[in-house]
C-alpha positions, 0 to 999 in steps of 0.5 A: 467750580474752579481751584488753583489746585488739586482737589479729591471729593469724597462721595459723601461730598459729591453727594452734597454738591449734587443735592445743592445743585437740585435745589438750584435747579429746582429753585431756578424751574420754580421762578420760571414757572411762577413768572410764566404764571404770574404773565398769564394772569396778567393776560387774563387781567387785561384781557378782562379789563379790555372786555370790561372797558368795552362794555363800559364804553357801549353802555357809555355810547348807549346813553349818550344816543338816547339823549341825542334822542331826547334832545330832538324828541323832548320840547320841555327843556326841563325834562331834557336836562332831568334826563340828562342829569340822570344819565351822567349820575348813574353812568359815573355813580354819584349820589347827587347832581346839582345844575346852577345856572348863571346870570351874566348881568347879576353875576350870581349863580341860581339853583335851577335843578338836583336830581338825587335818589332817582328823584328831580327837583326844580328849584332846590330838594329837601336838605338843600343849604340855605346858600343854594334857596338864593342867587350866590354871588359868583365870586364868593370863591375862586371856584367860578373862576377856576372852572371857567378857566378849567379845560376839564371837570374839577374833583373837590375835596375838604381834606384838601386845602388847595380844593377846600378853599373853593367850596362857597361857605356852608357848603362843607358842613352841608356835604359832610352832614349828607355823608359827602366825601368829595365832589365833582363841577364842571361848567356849561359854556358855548363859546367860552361864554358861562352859562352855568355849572352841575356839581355832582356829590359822592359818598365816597373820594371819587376820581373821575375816569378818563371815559367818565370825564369824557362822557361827563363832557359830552353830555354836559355839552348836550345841555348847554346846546338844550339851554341855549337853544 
């Protein structure tokens, strides 16, 4: 402390100044620890997040080598893609899958397969939309188009509007009876070319992580090569 003249403290008064300059000290110690602490959560966080991660990713690599396998070992292509299906449901935990594949000369999208509660289908499942029992016109929203034009799967959700309006007719009053809060597509192409898209249902909004859209990805090229094929 400095001051432009001279000046005589009394104990009483040093004993304050030396009270208030502990709790400086004390206060300045305090937040060194708590910063020291609050690092070495951080530490721990990530370092748990890291080993999370690596056993996501090996369980993700897991998966995608058993279907690798699947595709050379299954003839049916059926089995294949319920396989498949399966795989990318419960790796990204999503309640339903629903694979459409497409007809270029009709230009209309069929339900071909849902896999739902560990259960496949052929066809439709029971609950199924009255859309989903017949050919849908590609056009019948922009959806088609946008997915075809997408670089990566597309998140769906009714609360918003610029997503809303992809949804074909029905199908919102069908996913919020089902218990559906958003919904993720993704199209199956080979050189560009359409061949058909999967659109997987949560219960719950859902944004896909970067390994679970990779993973997505990679999978969903499996079946387009099985499809192809």
């Amino acid at each position: 402390f400095c001051f432009k003249e001279h000046r005589t403290f009394s104990a009483a008064q040093f004993e304050v100044i030396q009270a208030l300059a502990n709790q400086a000290t004390l206060a300045i110690q305090f937040t060194r620890l708590a910063e020291e602490a609050k690092q070495a959560a951080i530490a721990q966080e990530q370092e748990k997040a890291a080993q999370e991660r690596a056993e996501k990713l090996a369980k993700t690599h897991e998966a995608i080598a058993q279907t690798l396998d699947a595709l050379t070992a299954t003839p049916d292509l059926n089995q294949f893609l319920g396989t498949i299906l399966s795989q990318i449901v419960n790796q990204i935990q999503a309640s339903s899958a629903h694979l459409f594949l497409y007809d270029e000369f009709t230009h209309t999208l069929q339900s071909h397969m849902i896999v739902r509660d560990d259960e496949n289908y052929l066809g439709n499942a029971p609950g199924d939309p009255d859309l989903f029992k017949q050919a849908v016109p590609a056009d019948t929203t922009p959806l088609w188009q946008t997915l075809i034009n997408s670089t990566r799967p597309l998140t769906l959700d009714e609360n918003h509007p610029q997503t809303a309006e992809l949804y074909w007719p029905t199908t919102i009053e069908w996913h919020k009876s089902q218990g559906y809060k958003s919904s993720t597509c993704i199209c199956l192409k080979l050189s560009n070319k359409p061949i058909g898209a999967i659109g997987f249902a949560f219960t719950q909004y859902t944004i896909l992580t970067n390994e679970q859209l990779e993973f997505t990805q990679a999978l969903t090229n499996q079946a387009t090569l099985a499809i192809h094929l």
